[in-house]
N, C-alpha and C positions, 0 to 999 in steps of 0.2 A: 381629656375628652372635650375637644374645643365645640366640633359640629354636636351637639345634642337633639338637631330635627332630624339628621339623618344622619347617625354613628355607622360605624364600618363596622361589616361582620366581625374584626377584631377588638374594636371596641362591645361589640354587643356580646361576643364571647367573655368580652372582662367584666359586665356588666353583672351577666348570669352567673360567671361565678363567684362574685362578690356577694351575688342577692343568696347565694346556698350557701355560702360561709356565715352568713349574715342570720339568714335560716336555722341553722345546725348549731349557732353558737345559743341565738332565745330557746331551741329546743330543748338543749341537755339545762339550762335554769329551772329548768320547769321540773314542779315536784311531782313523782310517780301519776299521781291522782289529775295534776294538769295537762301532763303527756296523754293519758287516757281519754283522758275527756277531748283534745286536740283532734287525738284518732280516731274519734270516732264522729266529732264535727267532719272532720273533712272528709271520712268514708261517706257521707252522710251526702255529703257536695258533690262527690265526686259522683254517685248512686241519680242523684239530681237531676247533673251533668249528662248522665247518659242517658235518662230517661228522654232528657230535652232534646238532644242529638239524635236518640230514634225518634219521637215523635216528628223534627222536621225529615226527617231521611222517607220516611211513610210517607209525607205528603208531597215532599217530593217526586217520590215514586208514583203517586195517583194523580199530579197532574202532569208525569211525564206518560202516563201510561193513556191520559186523557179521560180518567176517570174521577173528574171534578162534581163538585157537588150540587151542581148546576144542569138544566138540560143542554146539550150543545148548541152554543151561539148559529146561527144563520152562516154562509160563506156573505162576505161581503162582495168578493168580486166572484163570476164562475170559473170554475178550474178546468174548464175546456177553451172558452176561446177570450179569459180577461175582461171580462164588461162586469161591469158593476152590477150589483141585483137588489132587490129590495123586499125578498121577500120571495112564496115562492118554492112548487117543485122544481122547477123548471127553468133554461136561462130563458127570458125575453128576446134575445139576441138569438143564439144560437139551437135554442131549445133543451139543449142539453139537461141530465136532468143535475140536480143539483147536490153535492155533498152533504149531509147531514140530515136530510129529508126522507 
């Protein structure tokens, strides 16, 4: 494995099953009572892991949905004719009225 910054899918295949033989062989050393205790550590992680993955996937969803926990910002520019605004029902420019107002 010369390239180590960027190994080739066939190296990374030999990698990962090196790291599960490597895995399986500390496993079966371990006495009843250490296996247990393992599996339940890492049920434990893994329980973690996913609470951590839905908490970003929610908040993902609520500022995709544009339901941030903020009032909505101002439009900086208007979405009728482009002019910048500073504030404001209304465009200065165009009169148009303004997004989020």
């Amino acid at each position: 494995m010369e390239n180590m910054k960027n190994p080739s899918p066939e190296e990374l295949a030999k990698m990962l099953e090196k790291a599960k033989r490597d895995a399986q062989a500390a496993f079966e050393k371990l006495t009843p009572e250490e296996r247990e205790q393992a599996m339940r550590r890492a049920q434990k992680m893994m329980e973690e892991d996913k609470a951590s993955m839905q908490a970003l996937l929610d908040q993902a969803a609520k500022v995709a949905a544009g339901a941030s926990s903020g009032p909505k910002a101002a439009p900086k520019f208007c979405t009728n004719c482009g002019a910048p605004v500073s504030g404001g029902k209304f465009c200065a420019s165009c009169g148009s009225p303004l997004n989020g107002n």
